[in-house]
C-alpha positions as CSV (number, residue, x, y, z in Angstrom):
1,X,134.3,184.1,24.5
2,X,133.4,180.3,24.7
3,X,136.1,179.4,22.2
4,X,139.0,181.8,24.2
5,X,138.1,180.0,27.5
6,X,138.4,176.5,26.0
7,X,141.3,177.3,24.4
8,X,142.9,178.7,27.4
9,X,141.5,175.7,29.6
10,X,142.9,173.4,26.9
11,X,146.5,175.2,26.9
12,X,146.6,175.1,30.8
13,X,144.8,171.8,32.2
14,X,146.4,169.5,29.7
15,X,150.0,168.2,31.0
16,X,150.6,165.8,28.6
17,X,150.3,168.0,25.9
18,X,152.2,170.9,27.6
19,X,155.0,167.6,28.3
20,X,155.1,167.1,24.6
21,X,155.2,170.7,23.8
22,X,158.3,171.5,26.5
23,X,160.0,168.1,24.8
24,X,159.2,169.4,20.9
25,X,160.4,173.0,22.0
26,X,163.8,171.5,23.6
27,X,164.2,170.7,20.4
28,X,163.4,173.4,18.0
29,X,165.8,175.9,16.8
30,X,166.0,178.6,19.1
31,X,164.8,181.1,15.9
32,X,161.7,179.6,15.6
33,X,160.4,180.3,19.4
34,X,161.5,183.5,18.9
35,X,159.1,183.8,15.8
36,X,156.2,182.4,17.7
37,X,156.7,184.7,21.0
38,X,156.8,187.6,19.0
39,X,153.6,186.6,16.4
40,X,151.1,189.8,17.5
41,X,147.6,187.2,16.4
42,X,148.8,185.5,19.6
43,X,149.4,187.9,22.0
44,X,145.6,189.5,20.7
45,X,144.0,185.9,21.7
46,X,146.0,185.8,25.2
47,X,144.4,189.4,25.9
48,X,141.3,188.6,24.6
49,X,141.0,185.6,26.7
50,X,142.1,187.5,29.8
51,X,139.4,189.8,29.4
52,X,137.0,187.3,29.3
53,X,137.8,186.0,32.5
54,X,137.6,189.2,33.9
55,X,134.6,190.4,33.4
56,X,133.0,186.5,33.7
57,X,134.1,187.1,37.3
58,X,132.9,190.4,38.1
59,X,129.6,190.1,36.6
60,X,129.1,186.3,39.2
61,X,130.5,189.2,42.0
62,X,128.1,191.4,41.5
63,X,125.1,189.2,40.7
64,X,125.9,187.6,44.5
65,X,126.5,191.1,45.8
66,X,122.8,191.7,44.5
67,X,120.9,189.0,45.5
68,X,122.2,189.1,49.4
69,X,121.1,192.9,49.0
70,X,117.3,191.8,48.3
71,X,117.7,189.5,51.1
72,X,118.4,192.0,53.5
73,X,115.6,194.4,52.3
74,X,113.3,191.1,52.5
75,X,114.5,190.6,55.8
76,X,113.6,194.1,56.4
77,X,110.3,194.4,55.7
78,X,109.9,191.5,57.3
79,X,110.4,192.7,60.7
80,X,108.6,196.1,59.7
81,X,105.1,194.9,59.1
82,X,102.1,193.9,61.1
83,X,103.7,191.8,63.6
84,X,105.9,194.1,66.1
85,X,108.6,192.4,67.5
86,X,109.8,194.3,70.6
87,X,113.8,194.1,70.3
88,X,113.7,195.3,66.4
89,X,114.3,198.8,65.8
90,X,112.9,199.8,62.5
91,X,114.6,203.4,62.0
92,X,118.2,202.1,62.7
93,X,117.4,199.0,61.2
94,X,119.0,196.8,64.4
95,X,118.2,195.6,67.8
96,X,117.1,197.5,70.5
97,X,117.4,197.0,74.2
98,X,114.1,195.6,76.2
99,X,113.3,196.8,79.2
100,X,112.5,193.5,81.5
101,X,111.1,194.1,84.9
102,X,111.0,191.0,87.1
103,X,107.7,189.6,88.5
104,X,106.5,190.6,91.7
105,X,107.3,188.3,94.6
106,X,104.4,185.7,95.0
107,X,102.8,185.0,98.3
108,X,103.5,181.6,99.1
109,X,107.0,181.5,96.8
110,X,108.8,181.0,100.6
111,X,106.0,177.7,101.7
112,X,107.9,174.3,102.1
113,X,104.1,173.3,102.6
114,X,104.0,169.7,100.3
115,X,101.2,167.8,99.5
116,X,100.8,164.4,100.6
117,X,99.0,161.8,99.0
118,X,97.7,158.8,100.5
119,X,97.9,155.6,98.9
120,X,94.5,154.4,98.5
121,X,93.7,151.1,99.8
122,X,92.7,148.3,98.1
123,X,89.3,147.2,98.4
124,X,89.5,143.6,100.2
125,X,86.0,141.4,98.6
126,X,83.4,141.4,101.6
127,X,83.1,138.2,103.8
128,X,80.8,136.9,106.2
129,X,81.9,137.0,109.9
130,X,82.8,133.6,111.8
131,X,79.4,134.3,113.9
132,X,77.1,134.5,111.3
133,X,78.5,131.3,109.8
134,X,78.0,129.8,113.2
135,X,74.1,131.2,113.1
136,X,73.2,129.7,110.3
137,X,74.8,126.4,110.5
138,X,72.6,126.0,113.5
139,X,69.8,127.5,111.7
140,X,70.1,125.1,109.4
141,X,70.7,122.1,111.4
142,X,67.4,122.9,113.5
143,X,65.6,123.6,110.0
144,X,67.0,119.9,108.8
145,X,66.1,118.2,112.1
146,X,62.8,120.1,112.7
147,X,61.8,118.6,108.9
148,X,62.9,115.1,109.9
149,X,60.3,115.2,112.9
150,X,57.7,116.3,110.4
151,X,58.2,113.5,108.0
152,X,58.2,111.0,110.6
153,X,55.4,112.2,112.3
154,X,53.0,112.0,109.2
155,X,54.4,108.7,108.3
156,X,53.6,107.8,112.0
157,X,50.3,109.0,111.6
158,X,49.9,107.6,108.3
159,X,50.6,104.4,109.4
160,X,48.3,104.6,112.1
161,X,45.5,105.3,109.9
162,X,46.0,102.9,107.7
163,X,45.7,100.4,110.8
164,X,43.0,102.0,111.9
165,X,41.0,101.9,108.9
166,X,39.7,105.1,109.3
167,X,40.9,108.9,109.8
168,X,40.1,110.8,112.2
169,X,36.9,112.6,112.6
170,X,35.9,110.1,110.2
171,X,33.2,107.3,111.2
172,X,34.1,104.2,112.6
173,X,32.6,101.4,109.9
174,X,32.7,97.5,109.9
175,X,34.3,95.5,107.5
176,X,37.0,92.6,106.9
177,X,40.2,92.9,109.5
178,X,43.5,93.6,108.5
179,X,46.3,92.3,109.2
180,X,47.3,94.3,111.8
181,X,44.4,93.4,113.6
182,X,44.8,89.9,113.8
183,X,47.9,90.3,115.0
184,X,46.2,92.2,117.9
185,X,43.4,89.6,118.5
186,X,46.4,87.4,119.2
187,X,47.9,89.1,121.5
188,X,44.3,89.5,123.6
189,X,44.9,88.0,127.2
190,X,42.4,85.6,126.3
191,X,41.8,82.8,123.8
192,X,39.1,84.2,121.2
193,X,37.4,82.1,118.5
194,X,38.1,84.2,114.9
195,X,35.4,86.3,113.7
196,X,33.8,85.8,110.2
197,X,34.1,89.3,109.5
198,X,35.5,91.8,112.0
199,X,35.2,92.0,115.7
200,X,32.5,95.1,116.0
201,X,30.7,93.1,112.9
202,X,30.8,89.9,114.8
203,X,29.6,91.8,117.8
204,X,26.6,92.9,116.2
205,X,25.9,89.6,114.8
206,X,25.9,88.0,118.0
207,X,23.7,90.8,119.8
208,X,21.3,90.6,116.9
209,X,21.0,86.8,117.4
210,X,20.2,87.0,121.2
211,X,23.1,85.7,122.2
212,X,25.0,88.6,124.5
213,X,27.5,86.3,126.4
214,X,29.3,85.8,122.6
215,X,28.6,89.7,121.9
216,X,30.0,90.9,125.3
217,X,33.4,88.9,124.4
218,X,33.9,90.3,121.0
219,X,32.6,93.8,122.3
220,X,35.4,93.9,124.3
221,X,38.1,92.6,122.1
222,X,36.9,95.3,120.1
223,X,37.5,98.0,122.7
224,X,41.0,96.3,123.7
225,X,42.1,96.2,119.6
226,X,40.9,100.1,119.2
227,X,43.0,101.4,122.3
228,X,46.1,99.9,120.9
229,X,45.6,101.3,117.7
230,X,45.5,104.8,118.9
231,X,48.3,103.4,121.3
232,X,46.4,104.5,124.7
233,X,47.4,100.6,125.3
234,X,50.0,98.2,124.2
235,X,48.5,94.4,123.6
236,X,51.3,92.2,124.9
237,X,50.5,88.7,126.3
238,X,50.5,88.3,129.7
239,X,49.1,91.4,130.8
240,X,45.7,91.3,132.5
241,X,42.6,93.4,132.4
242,X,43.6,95.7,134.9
243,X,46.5,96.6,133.5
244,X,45.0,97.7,131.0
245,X,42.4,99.6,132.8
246,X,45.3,101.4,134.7
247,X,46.9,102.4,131.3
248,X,43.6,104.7,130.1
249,X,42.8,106.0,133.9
250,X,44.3,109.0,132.5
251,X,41.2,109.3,130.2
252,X,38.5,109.2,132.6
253,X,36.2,109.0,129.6
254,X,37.7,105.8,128.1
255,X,38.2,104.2,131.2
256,X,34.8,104.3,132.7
257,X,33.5,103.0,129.1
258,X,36.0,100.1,129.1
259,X,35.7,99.3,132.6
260,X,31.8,98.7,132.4
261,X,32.3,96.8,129.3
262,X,35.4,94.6,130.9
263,X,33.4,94.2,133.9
264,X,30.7,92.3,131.9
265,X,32.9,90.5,130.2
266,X,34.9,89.2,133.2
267,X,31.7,87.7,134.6
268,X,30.6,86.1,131.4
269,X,34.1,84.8,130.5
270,X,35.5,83.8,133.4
271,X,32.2,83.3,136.4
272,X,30.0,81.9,133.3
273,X,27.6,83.8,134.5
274,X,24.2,84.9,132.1
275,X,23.9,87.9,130.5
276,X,20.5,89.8,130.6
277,X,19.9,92.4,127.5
278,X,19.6,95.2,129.1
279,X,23.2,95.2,130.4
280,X,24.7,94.2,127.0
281,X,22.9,97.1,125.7
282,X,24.2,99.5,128.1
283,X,27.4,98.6,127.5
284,X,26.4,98.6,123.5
285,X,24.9,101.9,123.5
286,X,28.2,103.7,124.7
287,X,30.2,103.0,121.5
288,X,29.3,106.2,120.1
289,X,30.9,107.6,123.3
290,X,34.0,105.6,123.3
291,X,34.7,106.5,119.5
292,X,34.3,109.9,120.1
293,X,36.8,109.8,123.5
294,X,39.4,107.8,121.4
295,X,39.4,111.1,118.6
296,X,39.4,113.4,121.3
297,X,42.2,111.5,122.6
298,X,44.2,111.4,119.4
299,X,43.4,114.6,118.0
């Protein structure tokens, strides 16, 4: 069958060969095409070949003509098992119609009701109103002034302390003057010869001795030195006695005190007059009081 079907394809795809055949048969003898039409070996291969073709053909028909029939019966029992499909009719083997009833009507299908969102704001960061600024800067200027008053008024004090030589509440003790008392006993309204030691010391020294018109001038300048120290009084020159007995009249205390002690002093100093020992000693024995007055005073 192979060797018919090449040898058919052969005789009818080649053109050369069927040019070469048409020019060699233009030129054979008319007898001899006659032989070969009429040779019965060829006309048997020409219906051989032919009948190869035709059954080559038919058997690819009905090969096809099978296969799309298992198709369809795949198909078939396809739609015909567990799954039901509702427009597939299984006894005609087609679709059937579906019955589709529309929904009911819902109850708000007519609303033109729309929802609307607001934007949400943005969050702005938190600030401090203008009048609490305002509060607190004067907060804090009263803080910064209020702490300025405090430092200057223990460096005052301070100060004061370290002129007086002693703090307060603390007892009043003899020793060498500082500088800030002789600037003091210089500016005493009167001329006063410097004491070894200190004024109350030199006091004592002269009292001791017998000799009360020298105590009763130093006692004094004591008193006058101690009163400017807790600044009752201010030493300048030029002022006198009574004015500086006018200063501590306030203090009923201290001026009583100092005005028995200037008294003495004034007569001594400036009438020469003597000095008994019971006098000095009454103006000696109220230290303790004048002390005390000048811590109540400063206190």
């Amino acid at each position: 069958m192979n060797d018919c079907v090449g040898q058919l394809l052969s005789n009818t795809y080649r053109p050369e060969e069927g040019a070469m055949r048409r020019v060699c048969a233009r030129s054979e003898p008319r007898a001899q095409r006659a032989r070969g039409q009429n040779n019965p070996r060829r006309q048997l291969n020409w219906a051989v070949c032919i009948a190869t073709l035709v059954l080559f053909f038919a058997s690819s028909t009905f090969a096809q003509e099978l296969s799309d029939t298992q198709a369809v019966e795949a198909g078939r029992e396809a739609l015909d098992g567990a799954v039901n499909f509702p427009w597939y009719d299984s006894e005609s083997d087609g679709i059937q119609r579906l019955n589709v009833e529309p929904p009911g009507d819902l109850k708000n299908r007519s609303s033109k009701w729309e929802k609307t969102i607001k934007a949400k704001k943005a969050r702005t960061p938190w600030s401090m109103p203008d009048w609490l600024w305002t509060i607190l800067e004067v907060l804090g200027w009263t803080l910064l002034v209020m702490a300025l008053v405090a430092v200057g008024y223990f460096l005052v004090r301070a100060f004061l302390v370290a002129e007086t030589g002693h703090a307060t509440g603390e007892a009043f003790t003899e020793g060498a003057m500082g500088p800030g008392d002789i600037d003091r006993v210089e500016s005493l309204p009167f001329q006063l010869k410097a004491p070894r030691s200190d004024l109350l010391s030199e006091a004592r020294r002269h009292y001791e001795a017998g000799n009360y018109k020298d105590a009763i001038i130093y006692l004094y300048s004591y008193q006058l030195v101690e009163l400017d120290k807790h600044q009752l009084i201010r030493l300048t020159k030029g002022k006198t006695n009574r004015q500086y007995l006018r200063e501590v009249r306030r203090r009923s205390d201290l001026s009583a005190l100092l005005s028995g002690t200037m008294y003495a002093f004034e007569d001594v100093f400036f009438g020469n007059h003597p000095l008994d020992r019971s006098r000095f000693e009454a103006c000696w024995s109220g230290l303790d009081a004048f002390h005390r007055s000048l811590e109540q005073a400063t206190a």
